[in-house]
Structure formats: C-alpha cells, structure tokens
Backbone bond lengths (Angstrom), bond angles and torsions (degrees), N, CA, C in turn:
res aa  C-N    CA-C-N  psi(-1)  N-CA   C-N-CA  omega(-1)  CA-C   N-CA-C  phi
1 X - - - 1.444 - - 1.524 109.42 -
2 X 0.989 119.80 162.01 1.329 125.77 156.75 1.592 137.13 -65.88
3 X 1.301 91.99 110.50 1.682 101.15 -167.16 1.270 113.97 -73.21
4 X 1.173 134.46 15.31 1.124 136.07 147.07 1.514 125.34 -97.88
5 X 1.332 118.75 7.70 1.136 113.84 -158.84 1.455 74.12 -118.53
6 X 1.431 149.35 -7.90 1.330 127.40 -163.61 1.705 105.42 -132.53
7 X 1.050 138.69 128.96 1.635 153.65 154.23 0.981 115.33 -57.84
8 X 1.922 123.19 152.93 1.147 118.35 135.54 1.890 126.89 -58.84
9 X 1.675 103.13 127.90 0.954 112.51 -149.08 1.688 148.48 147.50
10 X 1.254 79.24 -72.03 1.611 120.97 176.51 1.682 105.60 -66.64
11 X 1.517 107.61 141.10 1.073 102.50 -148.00 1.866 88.31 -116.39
12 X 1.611 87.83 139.47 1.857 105.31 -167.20 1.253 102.26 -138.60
13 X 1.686 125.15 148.79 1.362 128.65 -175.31 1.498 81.08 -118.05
14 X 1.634 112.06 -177.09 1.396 119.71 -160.49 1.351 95.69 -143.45
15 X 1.714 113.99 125.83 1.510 130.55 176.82 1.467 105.19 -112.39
16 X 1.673 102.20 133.27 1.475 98.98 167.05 1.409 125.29 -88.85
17 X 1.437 143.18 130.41 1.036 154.34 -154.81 1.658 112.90 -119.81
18 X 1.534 108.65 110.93 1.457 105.48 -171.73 1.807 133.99 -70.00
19 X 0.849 112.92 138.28 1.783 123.71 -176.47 1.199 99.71 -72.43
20 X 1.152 86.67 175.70 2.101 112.86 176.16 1.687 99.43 -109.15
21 X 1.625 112.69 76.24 1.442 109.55 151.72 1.782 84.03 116.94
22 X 0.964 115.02 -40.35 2.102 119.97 175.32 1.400 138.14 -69.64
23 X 1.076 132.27 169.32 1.150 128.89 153.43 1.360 129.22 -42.11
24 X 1.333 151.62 125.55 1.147 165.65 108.70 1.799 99.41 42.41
25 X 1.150 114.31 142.32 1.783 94.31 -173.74 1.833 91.93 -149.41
26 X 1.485 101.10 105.14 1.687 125.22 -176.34 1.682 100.50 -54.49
27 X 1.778 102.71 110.78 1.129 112.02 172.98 1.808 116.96 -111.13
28 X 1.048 130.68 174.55 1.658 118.58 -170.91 1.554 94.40 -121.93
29 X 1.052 111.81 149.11 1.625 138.06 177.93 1.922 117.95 -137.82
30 X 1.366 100.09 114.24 1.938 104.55 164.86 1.905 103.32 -13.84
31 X 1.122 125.71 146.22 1.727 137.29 -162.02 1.498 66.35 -122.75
C-alpha cells in the first residue's frame, strides 16, 4: 500500500505475497 496514505493507527489486515522460490512474505493493506 501506500505509505503515505496510512498512519500510526489506522487500521490494516495483512496479505501474504508470493516470492521467487521462498516463503510467502506478510505484507499490510488499508482494513
């Protein structure tokens, strides 16, 4: 997401986003 678009605060759920050959790597998204 855009880190400007979000505060401490602000409320975000967390998607995992797949690698090249790795584990899954927990990214945050606007709730």
């Amino acid at each position: 997401c855009d880190l400007d678009a979000i505060r401490v605060g602000h409320r975000v759920k967390v998607v995992f986003k797949p690698t090249d050959g790795g584990p899954p790597v927990p990214m945050f998204t606007p709730a």
